[in-house]
N, C-alpha and C positions, 0 to 999 in steps of 0.2 A: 857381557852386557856392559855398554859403556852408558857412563851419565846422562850422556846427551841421546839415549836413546828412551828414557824413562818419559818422556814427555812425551812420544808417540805411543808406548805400550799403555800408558793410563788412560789416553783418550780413543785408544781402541779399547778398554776394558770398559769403561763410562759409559760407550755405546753397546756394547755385548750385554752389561749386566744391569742395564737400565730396564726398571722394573721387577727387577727379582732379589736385589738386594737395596735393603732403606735407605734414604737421605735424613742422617741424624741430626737432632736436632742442636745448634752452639747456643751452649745455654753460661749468662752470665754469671756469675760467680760472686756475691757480697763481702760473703766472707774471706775468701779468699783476698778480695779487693784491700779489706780491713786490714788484711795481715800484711800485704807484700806492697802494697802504693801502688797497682797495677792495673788495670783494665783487665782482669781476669774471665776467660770464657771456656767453658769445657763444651768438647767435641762428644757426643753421649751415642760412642760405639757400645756401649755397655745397653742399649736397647737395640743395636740391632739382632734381626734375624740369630739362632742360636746363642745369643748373648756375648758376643764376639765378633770384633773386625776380620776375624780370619775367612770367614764365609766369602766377602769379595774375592779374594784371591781365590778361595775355591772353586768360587762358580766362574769365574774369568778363563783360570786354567781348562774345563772341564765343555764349556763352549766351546774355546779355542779347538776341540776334538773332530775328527771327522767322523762319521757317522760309524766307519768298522773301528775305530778304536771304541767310540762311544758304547757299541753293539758289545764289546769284549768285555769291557770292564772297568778300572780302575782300583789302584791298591792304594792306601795309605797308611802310616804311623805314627800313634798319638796318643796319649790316654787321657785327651783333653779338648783343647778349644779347635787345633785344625782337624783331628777325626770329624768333631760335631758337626765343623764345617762342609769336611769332603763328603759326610754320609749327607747333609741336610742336601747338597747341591744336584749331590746324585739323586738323588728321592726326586726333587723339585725335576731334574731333565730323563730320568727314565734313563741311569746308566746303573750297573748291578759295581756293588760295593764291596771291597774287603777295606779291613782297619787290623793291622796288627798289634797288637797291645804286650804288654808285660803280662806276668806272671804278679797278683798283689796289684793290682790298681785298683785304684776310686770305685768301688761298684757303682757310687755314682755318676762316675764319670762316665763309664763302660753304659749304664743305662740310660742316658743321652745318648751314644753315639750308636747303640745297637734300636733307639727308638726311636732315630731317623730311617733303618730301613736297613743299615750296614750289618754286614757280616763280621762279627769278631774274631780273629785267628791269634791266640796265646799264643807267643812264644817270649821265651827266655826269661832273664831275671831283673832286667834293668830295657828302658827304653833303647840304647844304643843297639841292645840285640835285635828286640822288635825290630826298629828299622833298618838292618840289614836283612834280615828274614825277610821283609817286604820288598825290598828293593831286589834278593835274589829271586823271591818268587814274581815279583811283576817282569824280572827279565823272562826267567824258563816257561814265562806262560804266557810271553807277549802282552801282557795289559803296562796300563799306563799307570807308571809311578806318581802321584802328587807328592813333592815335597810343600814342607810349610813356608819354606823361604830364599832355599835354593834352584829358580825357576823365572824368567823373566816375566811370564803370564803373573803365576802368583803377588810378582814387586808391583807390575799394574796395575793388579787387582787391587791393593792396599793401596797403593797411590791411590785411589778414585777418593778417597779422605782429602787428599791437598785439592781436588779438582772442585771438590763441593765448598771446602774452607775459602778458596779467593770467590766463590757467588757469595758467601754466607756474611764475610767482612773484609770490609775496604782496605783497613789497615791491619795487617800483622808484623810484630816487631820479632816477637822469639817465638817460639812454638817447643812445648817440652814431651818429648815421645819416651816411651820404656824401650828399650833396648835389649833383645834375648838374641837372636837369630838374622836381626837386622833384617828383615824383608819389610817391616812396616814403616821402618825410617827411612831406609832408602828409599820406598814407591815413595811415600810423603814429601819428603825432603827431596828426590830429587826431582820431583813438580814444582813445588814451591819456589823453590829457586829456579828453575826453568824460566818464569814468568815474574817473580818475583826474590834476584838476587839478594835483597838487603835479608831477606829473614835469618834473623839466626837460630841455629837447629842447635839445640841441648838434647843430650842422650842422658834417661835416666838408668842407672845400672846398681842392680842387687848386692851387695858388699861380698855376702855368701854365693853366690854363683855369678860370677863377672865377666866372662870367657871373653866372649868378644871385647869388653873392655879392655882387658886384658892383653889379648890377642893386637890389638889397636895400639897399644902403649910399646908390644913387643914389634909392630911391625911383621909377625906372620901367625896362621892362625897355631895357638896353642892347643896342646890336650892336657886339660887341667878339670883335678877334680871338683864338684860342688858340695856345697855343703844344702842344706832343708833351708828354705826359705818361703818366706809366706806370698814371695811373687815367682810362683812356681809357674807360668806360663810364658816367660824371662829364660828358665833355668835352663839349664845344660849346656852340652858341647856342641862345637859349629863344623860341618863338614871341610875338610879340605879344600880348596879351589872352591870355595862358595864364594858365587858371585856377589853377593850382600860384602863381602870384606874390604874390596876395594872400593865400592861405594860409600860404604858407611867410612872409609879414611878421606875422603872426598866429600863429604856430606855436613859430617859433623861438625860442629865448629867448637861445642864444649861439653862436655862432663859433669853429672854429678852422679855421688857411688853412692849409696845411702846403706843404714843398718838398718836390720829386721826392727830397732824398735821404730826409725823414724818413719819405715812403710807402714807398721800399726799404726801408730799413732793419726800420720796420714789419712787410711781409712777407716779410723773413727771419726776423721773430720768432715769427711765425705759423707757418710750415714748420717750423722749427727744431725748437722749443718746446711747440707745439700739433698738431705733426705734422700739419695741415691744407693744402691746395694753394687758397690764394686766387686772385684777382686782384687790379688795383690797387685798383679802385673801393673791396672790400673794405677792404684793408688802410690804408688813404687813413680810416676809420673808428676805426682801431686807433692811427693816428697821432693822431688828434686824441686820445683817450686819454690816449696816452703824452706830449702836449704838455701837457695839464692838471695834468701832475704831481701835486701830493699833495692837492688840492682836494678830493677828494670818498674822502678816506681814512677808513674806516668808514661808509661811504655801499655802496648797492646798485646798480652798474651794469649795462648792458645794452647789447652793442656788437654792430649788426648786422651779419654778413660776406655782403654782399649777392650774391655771386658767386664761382663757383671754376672763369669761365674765360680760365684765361693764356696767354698762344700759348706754346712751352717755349722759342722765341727773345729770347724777355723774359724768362723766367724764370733762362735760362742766364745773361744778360745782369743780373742781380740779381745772382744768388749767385757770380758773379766779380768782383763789384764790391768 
């Protein structure tokens, strides 16, 4: 997948999932405004459908299907926001689901994604297992793999965010995105400049699990470990040959790495303030913001809150901090 192909797959996804996934609403930002000297506006994926931008990509991907792939099935792995998504999209089109999960995951999470409809298949000890397990069982039984970010439907799908941001406002100067996997920056970012080059794209990235940052700064993609972080829908390792890597070298224009405290901190400014219920991944976006300080004062920003879901043991676990 090359750059210049991203602008044709998001306005073939605009049109496929038009009607099945929300048009969020950009909501202005005061406080935000007060801190940084900025026209601050947040993109509030954190209200769509399953609580998560990842649902576009899923249902993008999952259309994109012809009717005997449709009829077979679909596998994915997650124990989080793109399960929720692959199972909610399947439900919505009447395609039968598996979702491989770890061994010790979220019961929460796991009951979201098994109360869209999916089938839960345990395996192993760490998500890297899961998604090999998935990906050997979607070969040996012929169904269709979703990945969350390695997939050019999927980066379409998340692009449909940049496609809605140039109707929603005239001018954007930066736009600040989380960075895990890079499928949501790339669809994003690379619509946005499609049509409008000047934007410039900031990557926000978790201190404790930075890979693709990382992977970015070494020029190929690393396998490195993570540590626990509170924007754990960011976290982890990136496939080899994922097409997201060359994109996001191409995309990005700058960095910010932040600490688990400034992503807390973050989203208590967000509840507080904005009276919003993030997650970290989100606010991990909001941090990078608040790290830039006064750089882009009188400037039009644009700060995606890519998710609003937080287990409330985390969340307790913030606001007693």
């Amino acid at each position: 997948m090359q750059v210049d192909d991203i602008k044709g797959e998001v306005l073939d996804a605009a049109a496929r999932i038009d009607g099945r996934a929300r048009e969020t609403p950009l909501d202005a930002s005061v406080e935000l405004e007060r801190r940084t000297g900025a026209k601050v506006y947040l993109k509030l994926e954190c209200i769509q459908h399953t609580g998560s931008f990842k649902v576009r990509g899923a249902l993008n991907r999952i259309l994109s299907l012809d009717d005997a792939e449709r009829r077979a099935g679909v596998v994915a792995a997650s124990t989080g926001n793109h399960g929720a998504g692959v199972a909610y999209a399947c439900r919505e089109l009447g395609v039968p689901c598996q979702v491989f999960v770890p061994v010790g995951a979220s019961k929460s999470k796991l009951a979201s994604i098994s109360g869209y409809g999916a089938t839960l298949e345990v395996e192993g000890a760490d998500g890297v297992v899961a998604e090999r397990a998935a990906r050997r069982h979607a070969r040996e039984s012929g169904l269709t793999y979703v990945s969350p970010y390695n997939d050019p439907r999927v980066v379409g799908g998340q692009g449909t965010i940049g496609l809605e941001l140039v109707r929603q406002l005239d001018r954007i100067d930066a736009i600040f995105i989380s960075l895990g996997g890079g499928g949501l920056i790339a669809g994003v970012a690379g619509f946005l400049k499609s049509v409008r080059p000047e934007i410039e794209v900031v990557a926000s990235s978790a201190r404790n699990s930075a890979v693709m940052f990382e992977s970015l700064q070494a020029g190929e993609i690393l396998d490195l470990d993570s540590e626990a972080t509170l924007s754990d829908g960011t976290a982890g390792g990136i496939e080899h040959a994922a097409i997201t890597f060359p994109l996001c070298r191409k995309l990005i224009d700058r960095h910010e790495l932040l600490s688990e405290a400034e992503i807390a901190s973050a989203l208590r400014l967000v509840l507080e303030r904005q009276h919003l219920l993030v997650e970290g991944a989100a606010a991990l976006a909001v941090a990078g913001l608040l790290k830039s300080g006064q750089r882009y004062r009188g400037k039009n920003v644009v700060v995606i809150l890519c998710g609003g879901n937080v287990a409330v043991e985390t969340l307790r676990a913030v606001l007693a901090d």
